[in-house]
C-alpha positions in Angstrom: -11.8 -10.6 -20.0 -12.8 -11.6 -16.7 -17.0 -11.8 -16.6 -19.1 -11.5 -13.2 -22.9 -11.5 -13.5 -24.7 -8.5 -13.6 -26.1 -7.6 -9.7 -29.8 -7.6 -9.2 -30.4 -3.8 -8.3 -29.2 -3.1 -12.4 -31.7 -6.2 -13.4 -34.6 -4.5 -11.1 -34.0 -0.9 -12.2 -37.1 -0.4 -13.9 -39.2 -1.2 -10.7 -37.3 1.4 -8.5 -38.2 4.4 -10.0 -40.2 6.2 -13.0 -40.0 5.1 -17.4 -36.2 7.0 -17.3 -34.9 4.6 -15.0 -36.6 1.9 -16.8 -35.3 2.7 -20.0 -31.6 3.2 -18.6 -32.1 -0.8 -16.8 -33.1 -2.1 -20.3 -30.1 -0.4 -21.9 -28.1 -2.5 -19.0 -30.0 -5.6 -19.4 -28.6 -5.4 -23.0 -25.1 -6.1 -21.7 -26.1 -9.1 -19.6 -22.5 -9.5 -18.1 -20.3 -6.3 -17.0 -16.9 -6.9 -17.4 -13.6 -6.2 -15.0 -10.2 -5.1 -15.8 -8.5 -8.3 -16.8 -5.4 -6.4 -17.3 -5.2 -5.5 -13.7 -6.2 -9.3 -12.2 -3.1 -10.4 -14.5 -0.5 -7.9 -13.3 -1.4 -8.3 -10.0 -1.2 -11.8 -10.2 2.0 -11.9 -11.7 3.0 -9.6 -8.7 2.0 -11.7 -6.0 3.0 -14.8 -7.9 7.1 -13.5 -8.6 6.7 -12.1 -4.8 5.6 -15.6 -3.4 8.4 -17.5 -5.4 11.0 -15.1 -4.2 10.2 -15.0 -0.5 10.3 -18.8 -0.6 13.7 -17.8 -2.3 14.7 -15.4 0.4 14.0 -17.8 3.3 14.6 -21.3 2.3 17.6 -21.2 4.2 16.5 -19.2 7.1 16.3 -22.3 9.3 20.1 -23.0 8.8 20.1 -19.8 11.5 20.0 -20.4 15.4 17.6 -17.6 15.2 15.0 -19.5 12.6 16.4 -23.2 13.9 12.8 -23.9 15.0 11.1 -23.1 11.5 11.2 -25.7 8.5 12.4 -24.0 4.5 8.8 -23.4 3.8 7.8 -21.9 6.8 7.7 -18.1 5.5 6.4 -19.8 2.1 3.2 -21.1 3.7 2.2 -18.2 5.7 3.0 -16.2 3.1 0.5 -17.8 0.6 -1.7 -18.0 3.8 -1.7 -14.5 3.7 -2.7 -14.3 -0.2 -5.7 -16.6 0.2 -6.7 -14.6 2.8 -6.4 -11.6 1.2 -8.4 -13.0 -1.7 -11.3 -13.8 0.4 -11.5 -10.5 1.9 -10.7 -8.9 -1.5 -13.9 -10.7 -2.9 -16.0 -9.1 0.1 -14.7 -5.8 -0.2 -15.2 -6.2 -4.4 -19.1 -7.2 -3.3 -20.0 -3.5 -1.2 -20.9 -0.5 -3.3 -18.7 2.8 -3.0 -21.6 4.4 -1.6 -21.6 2.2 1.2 -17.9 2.8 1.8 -18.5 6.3 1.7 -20.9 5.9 4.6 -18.2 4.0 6.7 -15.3 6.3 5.8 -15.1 8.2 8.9 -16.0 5.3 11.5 -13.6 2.9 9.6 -10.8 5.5 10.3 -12.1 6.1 14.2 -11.5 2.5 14.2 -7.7 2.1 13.1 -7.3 5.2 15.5 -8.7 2.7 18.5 -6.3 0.3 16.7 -3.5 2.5 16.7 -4.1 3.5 20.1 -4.6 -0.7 21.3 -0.9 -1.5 19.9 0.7 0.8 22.2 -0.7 -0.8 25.2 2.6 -2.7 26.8 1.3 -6.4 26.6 -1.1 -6.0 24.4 1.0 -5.0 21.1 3.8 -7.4 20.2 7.4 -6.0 20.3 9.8 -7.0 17.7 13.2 -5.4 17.2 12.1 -2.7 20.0 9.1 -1.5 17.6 5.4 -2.0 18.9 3.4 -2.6 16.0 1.7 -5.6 15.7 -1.6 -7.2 17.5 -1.6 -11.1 17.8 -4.7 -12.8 16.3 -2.9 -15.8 17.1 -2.7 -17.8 14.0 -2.6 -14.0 12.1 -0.3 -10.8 13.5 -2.1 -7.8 12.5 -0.4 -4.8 12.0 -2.5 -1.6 12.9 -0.1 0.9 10.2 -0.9 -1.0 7.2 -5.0 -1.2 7.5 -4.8 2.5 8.3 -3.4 3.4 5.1 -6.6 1.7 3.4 -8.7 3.6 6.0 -6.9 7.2 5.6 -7.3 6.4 1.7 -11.1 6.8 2.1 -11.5 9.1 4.8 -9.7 11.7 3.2 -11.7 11.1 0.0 -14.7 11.4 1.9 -13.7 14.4 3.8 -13.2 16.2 0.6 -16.3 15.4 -0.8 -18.4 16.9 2.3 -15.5 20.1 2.8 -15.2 20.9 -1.3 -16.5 23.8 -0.6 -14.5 25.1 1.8 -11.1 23.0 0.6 -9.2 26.1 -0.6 -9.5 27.3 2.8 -7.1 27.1 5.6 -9.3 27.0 8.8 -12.6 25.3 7.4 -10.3 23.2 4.6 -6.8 21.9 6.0 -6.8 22.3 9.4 -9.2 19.7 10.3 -8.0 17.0 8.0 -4.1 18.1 9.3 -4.8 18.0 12.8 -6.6 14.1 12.4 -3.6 13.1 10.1 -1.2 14.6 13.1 -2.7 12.5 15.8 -2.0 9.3 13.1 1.5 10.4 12.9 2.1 10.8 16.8 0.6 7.4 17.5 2.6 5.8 14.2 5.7 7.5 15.7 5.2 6.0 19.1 5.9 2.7 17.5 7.8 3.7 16.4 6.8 3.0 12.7 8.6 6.3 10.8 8.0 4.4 7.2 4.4 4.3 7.6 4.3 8.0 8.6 5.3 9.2 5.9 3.2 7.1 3.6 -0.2 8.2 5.8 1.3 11.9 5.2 1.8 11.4 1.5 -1.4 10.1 0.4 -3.6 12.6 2.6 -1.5 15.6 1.2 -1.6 14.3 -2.0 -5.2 13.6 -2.0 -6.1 17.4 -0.4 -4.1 18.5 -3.8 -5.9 16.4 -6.1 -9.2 17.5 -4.3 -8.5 21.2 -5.2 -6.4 22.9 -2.2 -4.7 25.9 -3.2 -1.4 25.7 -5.1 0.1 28.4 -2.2 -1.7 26.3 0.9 0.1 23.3 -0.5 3.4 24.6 -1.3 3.1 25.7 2.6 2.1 22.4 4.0 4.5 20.7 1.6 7.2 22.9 3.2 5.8 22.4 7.2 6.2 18.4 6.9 9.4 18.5 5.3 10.6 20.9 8.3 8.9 18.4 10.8 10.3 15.5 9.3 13.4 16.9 9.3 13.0 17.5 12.8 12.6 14.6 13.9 15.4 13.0 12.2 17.9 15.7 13.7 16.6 15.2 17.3 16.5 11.3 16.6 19.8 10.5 17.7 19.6 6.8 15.9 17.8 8.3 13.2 20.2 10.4 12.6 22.4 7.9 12.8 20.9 5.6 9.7 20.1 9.2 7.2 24.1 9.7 7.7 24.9 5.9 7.0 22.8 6.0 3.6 24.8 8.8 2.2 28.1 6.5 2.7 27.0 3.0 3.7 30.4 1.3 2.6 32.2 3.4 4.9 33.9 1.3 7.4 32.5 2.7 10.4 28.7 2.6 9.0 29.4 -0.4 6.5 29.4 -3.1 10.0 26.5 -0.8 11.7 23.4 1.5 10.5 25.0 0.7 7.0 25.1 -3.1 7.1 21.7 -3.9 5.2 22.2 -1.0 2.6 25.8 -2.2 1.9 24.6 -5.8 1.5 21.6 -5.0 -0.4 24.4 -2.8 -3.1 26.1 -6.2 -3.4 23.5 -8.3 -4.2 22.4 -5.3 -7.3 25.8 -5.8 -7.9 26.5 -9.3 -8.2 23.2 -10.0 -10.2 24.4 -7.7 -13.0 21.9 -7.7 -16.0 20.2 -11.5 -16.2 20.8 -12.4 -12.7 22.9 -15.2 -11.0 19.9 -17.5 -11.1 16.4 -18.1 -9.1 18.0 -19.5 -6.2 21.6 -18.1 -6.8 21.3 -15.3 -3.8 24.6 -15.2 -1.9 22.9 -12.4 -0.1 19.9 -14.4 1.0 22.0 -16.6 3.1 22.5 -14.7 6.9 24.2 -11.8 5.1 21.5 -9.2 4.1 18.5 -8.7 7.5 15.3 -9.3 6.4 15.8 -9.7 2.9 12.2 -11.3 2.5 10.7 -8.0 3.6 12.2 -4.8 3.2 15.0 -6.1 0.9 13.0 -8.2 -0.9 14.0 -6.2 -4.2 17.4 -7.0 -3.8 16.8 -10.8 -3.7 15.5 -10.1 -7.2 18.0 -7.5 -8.6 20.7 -10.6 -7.4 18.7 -13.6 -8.8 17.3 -12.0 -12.0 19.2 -9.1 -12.6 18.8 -5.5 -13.9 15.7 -7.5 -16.7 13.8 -9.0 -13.3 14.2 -5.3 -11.7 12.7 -3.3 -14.4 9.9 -6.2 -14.9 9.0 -5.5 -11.5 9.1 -1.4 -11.8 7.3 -1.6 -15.1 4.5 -3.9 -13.6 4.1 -1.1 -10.4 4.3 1.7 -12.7 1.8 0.2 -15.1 -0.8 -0.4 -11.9 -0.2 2.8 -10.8 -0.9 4.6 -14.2 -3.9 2.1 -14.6 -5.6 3.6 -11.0 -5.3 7.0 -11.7 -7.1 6.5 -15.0 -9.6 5.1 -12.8 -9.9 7.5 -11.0 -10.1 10.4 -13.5 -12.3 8.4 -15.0 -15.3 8.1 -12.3 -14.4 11.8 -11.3 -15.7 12.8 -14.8 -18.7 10.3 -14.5 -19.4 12.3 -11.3 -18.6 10.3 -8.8 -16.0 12.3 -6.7 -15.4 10.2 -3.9 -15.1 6.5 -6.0 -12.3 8.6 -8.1 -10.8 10.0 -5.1 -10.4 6.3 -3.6 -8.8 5.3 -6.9 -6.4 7.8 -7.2 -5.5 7.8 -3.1 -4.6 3.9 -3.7 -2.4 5.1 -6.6 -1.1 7.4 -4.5 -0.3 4.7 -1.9 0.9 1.8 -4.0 3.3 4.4 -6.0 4.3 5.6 -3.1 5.5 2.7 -0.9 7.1 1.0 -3.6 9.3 4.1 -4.8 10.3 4.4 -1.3 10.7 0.8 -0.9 12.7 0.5 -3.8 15.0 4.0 -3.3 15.7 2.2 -0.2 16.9 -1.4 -2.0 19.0 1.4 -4.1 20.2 3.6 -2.1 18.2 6.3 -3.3 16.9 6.9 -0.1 17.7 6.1 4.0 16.6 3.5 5.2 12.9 3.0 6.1 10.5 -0.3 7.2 8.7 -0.2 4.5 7.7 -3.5 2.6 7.3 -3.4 -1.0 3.6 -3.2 -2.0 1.6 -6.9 -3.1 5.1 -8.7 -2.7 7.0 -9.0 -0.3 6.4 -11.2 3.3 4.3 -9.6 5.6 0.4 -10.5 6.5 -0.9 -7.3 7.2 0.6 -5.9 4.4 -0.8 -8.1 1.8 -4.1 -8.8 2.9 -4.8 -4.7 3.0 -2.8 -4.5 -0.3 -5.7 -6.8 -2.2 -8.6 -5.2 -0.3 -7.0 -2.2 -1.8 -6.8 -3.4 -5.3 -10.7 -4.9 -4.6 -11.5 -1.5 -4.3 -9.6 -0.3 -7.5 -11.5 -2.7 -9.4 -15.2 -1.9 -7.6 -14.7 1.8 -8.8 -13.6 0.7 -12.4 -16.6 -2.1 -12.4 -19.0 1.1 -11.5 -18.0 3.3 -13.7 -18.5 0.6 -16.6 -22.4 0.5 -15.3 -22.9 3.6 -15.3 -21.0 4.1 -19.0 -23.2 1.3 -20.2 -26.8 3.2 -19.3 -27.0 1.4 -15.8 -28.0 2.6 -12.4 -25.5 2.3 -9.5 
């Protein structure tokens, strides 16, 4: 197991308050050193090691492109594992603030990615890439507005539920607030236009209003408004429209050399890697013929290099991480500490999520979306708000072993 030293406010219990508190900081001073999830360091680890070997994978022969001409083979490798040390750094920070504190800066943390959101759009301000608007240059570091609002929604709707529980069943004092601030998310994500991420947002804040204690029949109603909205704006989305009808049949002709191309490709590779793979480094796809196969397709890579066994590692990892927050999170709800669980189970919301999506899309389970898949695959943004993410995961779990050992938080 993993060991960090014990922080001072546990050591210095007995001088804050009365002989109670005392007794509870010995109990805690028996334990000198609190422990983390090892389990979860490993399997993220492994994550974010297999994802860094297979984008370098994906993209060592990028630069045999006109496009990529410019780049060297381990060009996406080094910013990749840029992005990971990064991530780390700002994963230990986020680790060191307590969940009271992040309860505190909830609501102007999600003011903030709404600014954010709002700066992107700006015409040269927000950098364009294929037509979409979604990313702010930092120079040396594009940061992408979508992905660190999806940490942010995470803990303002756990917040807002704490301070509305008693009106959550309700449809005026309960829903309506938290719906109308999600909306506004949604119309500034679909001005991107960033669809993926969209859906995502609305996911976790619906799913996190149900796990709050909204009422079955106000759910089953929202559920059934953002399905007809979403299904709006596919039918009046002419290219939308256009990609949903591609998916259903993407080796037709007509869609196979258009909004099918990726899908098809992506089929093939699961196809050609059968059950052990053609080999690390064995992708035919890779090579020009499936777009951005070191981002969205990234599961693909795999399925083609290490077969149906390298898939199912990967889903059995997620599904493991996923499982692992929400018992997290029940556990510090029944510790009573609504708002740390609430953040737990939101990131399991979010991390489940994205990935399913991602993957239905590698599959063909679903149309396609721009969505990466979660701790893994190239993308900045996405991973350095990913391991602030699991930071958090592991701050809840580290608190509720304090407070389980007699400790004061």
């Amino acid at each position: 197991m993993l060991t960090i030293r014990m922080p001072a406010f546990l050591r210095r219990g007995d001088e804050r308050a009365g002989p109670a508190s005392g007794v509870l900081a010995r109990r805690a001073r028996a334990a000198t050193l609190e422990t983390v999830d090892s389990k979860i360091l490993w399997v993220v680890s492994i994550l974010l090691l297999l994802g860094l070997v297979m984008v370098y994978s994906a993209t060592v022969a990028l630069p045999e492109s006109p496009r990529f001409s410019r780049y060297t083979p381990t060009f996406f490798l080094v910013r990749h594992a840029f992005a990971i040390g990064l991530g780390a750094v700002a994963a230990l920070i986020v680790f060191a603030v307590p969940m009271r504190r992040w309860q505190k800066l909830a609501p102007w943390l999600f003011l903030a990615g709404l600014v954010l959101l709002t700066i992107v759009l700006i015409p040269g301000v927000g950098k364009t890439v294929y037509g979409a608007r979604r990313w702010l240059s930092l120079y040396v570091f594009n940061l992408q507005p979508s992905e660190v609002m999806k940490l942010f929604v995470v803990l303002y709707a756990a917040d807002y539920i704490v301070r509305k529980q008693d009106f959550i069943q309700g449809f005026k004092k309960g829903f309506l607030p938290m719906g109308g601030v999600v909306s506004v998310v949604g119309v500034l994500l679909l001005l991107e236009p960033d669809f993926g991420a969209t859906v995502v947002i609305a996911a976790i804040a619906m799913g996190l209003l149900y796990l709050g204690g909204v009422s079955g029949k106000l759910f089953t109603g929202l559920v059934g408004v953002v399905g007809m909205v979403f299904v709006a704006i596919i039918t009046f989305s002419p290219w939308r429209r256009e990609r949903f009808f591609a998916y259903l049949a993407p080796f037709d002709p007509v869609n196979a050399q258009g909004k099918g191309y990726q899908l098809s490709h992506s089929l093939i590779a699961f196809g050609r890697g059968e059950f052990f793979g053609v080999g690390l480094g064995g992708s035919v796809e890779k090579l020009h013929y499936l777009p951005e196969a070191h981002t969205d397709f990234l599961l693909a890579v795999i399925g083609e290099e290490l077969g149906y066994v390298g898939v199912i590692v990967v889903i059995a990892l997620f599904y493991w991480l996923v499982k692992r927050a929400f018992e997290i999170g029940r556990q510090a709800i029944a510790l009573d500490r609504t708002f740390a669980g609430l953040t737990a189970k939101g990131i399991a919301l979010w991390i489940g999520i994205q990935a399913f999506i991602n993957m239905g899309v590698n599959v063909g389970l679903l149309p396609t979306k721009g969505l990466t898949l979660p701790l893994m695959s190239y993308g900045g943004s996405g991973v350095v708000v990913n391991l602030m993410a699991i930071a958090l995961l592991l701050r809840v779990d580290f608190e509720n072993r304090v407070m389980m050992r007699g400790g004061r938080l």
